[in-house]
N, C-alpha and C positions, 0 to 999 in steps of 0.2 A: 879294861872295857872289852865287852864282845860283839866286833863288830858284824856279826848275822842279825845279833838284836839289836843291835842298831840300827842297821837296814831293814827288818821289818816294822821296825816303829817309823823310821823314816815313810816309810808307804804307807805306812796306816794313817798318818797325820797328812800326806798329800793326797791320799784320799778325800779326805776330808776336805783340805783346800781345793779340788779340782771340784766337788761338788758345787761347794759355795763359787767357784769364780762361773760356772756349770750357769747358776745359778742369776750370778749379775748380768752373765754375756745374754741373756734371754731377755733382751728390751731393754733393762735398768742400762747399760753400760755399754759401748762398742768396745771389742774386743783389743784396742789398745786401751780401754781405760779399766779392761776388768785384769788387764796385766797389768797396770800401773798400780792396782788400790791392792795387790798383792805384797808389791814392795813398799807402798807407799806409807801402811798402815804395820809392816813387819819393823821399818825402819829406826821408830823412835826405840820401842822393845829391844831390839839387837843390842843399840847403840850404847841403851844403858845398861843392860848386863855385861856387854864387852867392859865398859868403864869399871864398874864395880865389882868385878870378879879381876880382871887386872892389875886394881886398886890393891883389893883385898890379899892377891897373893903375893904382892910385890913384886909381881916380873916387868910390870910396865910394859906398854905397847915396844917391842923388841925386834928387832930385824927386818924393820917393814923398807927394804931398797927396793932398789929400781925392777928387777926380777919380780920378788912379789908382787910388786904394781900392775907389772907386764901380764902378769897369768892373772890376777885378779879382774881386770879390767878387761881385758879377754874374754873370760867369764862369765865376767855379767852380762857384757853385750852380748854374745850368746845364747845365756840364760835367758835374757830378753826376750830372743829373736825364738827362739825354741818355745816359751811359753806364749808367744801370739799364735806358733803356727797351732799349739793344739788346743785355744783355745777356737779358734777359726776351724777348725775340726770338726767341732762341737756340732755344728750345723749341719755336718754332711753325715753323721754315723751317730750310734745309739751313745750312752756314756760307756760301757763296758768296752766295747770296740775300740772307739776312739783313744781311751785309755793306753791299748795294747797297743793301735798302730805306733806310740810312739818307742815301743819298747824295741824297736830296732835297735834302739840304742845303745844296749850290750854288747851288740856283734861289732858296733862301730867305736864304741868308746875303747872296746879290745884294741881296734889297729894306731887307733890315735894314743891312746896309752905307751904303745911299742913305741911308735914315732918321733913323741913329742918326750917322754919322762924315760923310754928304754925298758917299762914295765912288762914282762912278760906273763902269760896265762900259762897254765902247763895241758897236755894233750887231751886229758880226763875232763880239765874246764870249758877248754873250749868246744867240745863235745859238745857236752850240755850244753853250754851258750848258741849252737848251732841249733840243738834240740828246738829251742827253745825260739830260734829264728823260723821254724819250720812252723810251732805253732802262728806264727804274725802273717806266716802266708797263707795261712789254712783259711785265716779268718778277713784277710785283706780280699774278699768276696765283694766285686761294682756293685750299685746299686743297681736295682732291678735285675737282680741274678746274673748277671753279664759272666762267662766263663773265661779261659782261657788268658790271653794277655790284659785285656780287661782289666782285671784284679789286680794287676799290679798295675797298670796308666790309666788310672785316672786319681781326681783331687783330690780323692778322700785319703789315695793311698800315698799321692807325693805330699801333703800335706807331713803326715806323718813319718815317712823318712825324712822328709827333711828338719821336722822337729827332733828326729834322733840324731840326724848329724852337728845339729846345734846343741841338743844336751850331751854330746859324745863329749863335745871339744872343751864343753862348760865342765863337765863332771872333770877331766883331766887337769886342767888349767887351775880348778879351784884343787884338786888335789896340788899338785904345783907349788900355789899359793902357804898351802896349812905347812906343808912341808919348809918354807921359805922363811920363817916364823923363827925365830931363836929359843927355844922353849921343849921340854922334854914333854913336858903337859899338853893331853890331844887333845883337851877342852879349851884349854886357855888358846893353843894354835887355832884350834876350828872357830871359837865366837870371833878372835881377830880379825881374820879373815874374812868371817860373815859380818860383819858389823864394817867394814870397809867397803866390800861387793855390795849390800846393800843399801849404804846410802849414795856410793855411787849410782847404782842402777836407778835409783827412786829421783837424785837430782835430773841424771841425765835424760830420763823419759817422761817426768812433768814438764822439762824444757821443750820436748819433741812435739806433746800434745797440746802444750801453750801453740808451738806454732803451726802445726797442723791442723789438730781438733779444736777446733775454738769451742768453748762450753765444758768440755769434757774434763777438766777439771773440777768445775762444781760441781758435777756428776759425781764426781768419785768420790767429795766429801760428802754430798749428799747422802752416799750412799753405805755410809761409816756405822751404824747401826748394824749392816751384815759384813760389812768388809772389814770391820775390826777384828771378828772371828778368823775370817781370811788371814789376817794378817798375823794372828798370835800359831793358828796352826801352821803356816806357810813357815815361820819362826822356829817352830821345834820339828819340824820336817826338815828345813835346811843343816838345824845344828845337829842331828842326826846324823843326817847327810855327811857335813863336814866331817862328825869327827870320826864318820866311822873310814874317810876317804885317807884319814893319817894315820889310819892303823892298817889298811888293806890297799891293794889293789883296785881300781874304781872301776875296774870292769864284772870283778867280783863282788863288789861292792851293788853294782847295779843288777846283775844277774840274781842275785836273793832277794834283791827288790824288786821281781817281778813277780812277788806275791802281792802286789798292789793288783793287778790283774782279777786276784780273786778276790780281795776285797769291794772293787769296783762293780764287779756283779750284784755282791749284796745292794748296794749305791742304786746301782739301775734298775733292778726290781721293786727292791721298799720304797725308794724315793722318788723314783722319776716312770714307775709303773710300766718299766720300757722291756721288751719281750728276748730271751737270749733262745736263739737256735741250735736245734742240735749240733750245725757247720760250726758257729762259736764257741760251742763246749768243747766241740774235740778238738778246736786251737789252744782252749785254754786249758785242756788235759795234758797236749804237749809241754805247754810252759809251764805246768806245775810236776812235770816229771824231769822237765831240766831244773826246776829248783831245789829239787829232790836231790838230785845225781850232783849237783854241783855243792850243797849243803855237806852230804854223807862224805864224796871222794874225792872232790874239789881240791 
């Protein structure tokens, strides 16, 4: 498997899911519950192809101790906590923007990679991953024009580091996890994994909004007509995701996926009629010259 095409499929199908959650966070849903009906509605789907492709090759759910549990669960919460901040985002910056503020995440999942699994980038990577951070400040522009420190303190822009520092930890940990997996097969690792992370995620935050949100659960089912979509692309974005995380690098993994970026574009002009400035092209010129440089010499 190659995992570049993995990771741009990976983006193209959170594309997708980040429109539609885009979409519920707009009145239908508060933004815990348009994270909830992401996993809530990926969860049955996982579950059963983890079962039936398990089944069908005979490896059986294999090597799932106490370690995998540790990064998986890790992960999710994470994953969690990473997917409220940007959808909470959503409110403050256009969807193309918003998008990219959380792409910090490459620069950060590089140090937590090193940290946590001893994963190294090589000089040429990080480069481009740096490139590519230059673009997220180009564009991390206050509202109402504010210059200077600005751009970087205020919510629109800690919003979104901080969703990068929770997709850093998520992306590693589920790497982690696939790895954890007793199995030479990086499909049969990746669904395991995801089909674990996910229905944890799904029990542990319908619990959260039961006692929190009162209502917002029949919200979510309510609103199962468009969050089902949610849930099947959120689905093959994740198993993307995973399996391309057990053949690479996840900071590599994530830096090709900030072709999501220019996908996003397309997103906010067709769909959401929302205007991109010149200041934002030539952020997302940087990051598609770091996905360039990172693709070709990486």
């Amino acid at each position: 498997m190659n995992w570049i095409a993995l990771s741009i499929a990976a983006a193209a199908f959170q594309t997708l899911r980040f429109m539609l959650q885009k979409h519920l966070s707009m009145g239908t849903l508060s933004a815990g519950g348009a994270t909830l009906a992401r996993f809530f509605y990926s969860a049955p789907f996982v579950v059963t192809l983890a079962v039936v492709y398990a089944t069908a090759s005979g490896a059986g759910w294999t090597g799932l101790g106490p370690r995998f549990w540790a990064y998986a669960l890790t992960g999710g919460l994470t994953q969690i906590l990473a997917t409220w901040c940007v959808v909470a985002l959503f409110a403050h910056r256009n969807f193309a923007v918003g998008i990219t503020f959380k792409k910090t995440e490459v620069v950060q999942t590089a140090m937590v990679g090193l940290v946590l699994l001893g994963d190294r980038v090589s000089a040429i990577g990080m480069g481009a991953i740096v490139l590519g951070l230059v673009g997220v400040l180009v564009l991390s522009e206050a509202p109402g024009g504010k210059g200077g420190w600005a751009r970087l303190f205020n919510r629109a822009a800690g919003l979104g580091l901080l969703s990068g520092a929770f997709f850093a930890v998520s992306a590693v940990t589920y790497r982690g996890a696939t790895l954890e997996v007793a199995s030479d097969d990086p499909f049969l690792r990746a669904v395991i994994a995801l089909a674990a992370v996910t229905l944890s995620q799904t029990i542990g935050l319908s619990a959260w909004l039961a006692w929190r949100e009162k209502g917002e659960l029949r919200r979510v089912i309510a609103a199962r007509r468009t969050a089902v979509w949610m849930g099947l692309t959120g689905m093959a974005g994740s198993l993307c995701w995973f399996t391309a995380f057990t053949l690479q690098n996840a900071a590599y993994v994530f830096a090709v996926g900030q072709i999501e970026v220019i996908f996003s574009i397309f997103a906010s002009v067709l769909f959401f009629g929302e205007t991109i400035t010149r200041r934002e092209y030539a952020g997302i010129g940087f990051l598609t010259a770091s996905i360039l440089v990172l693709v070709l010499f990486g």
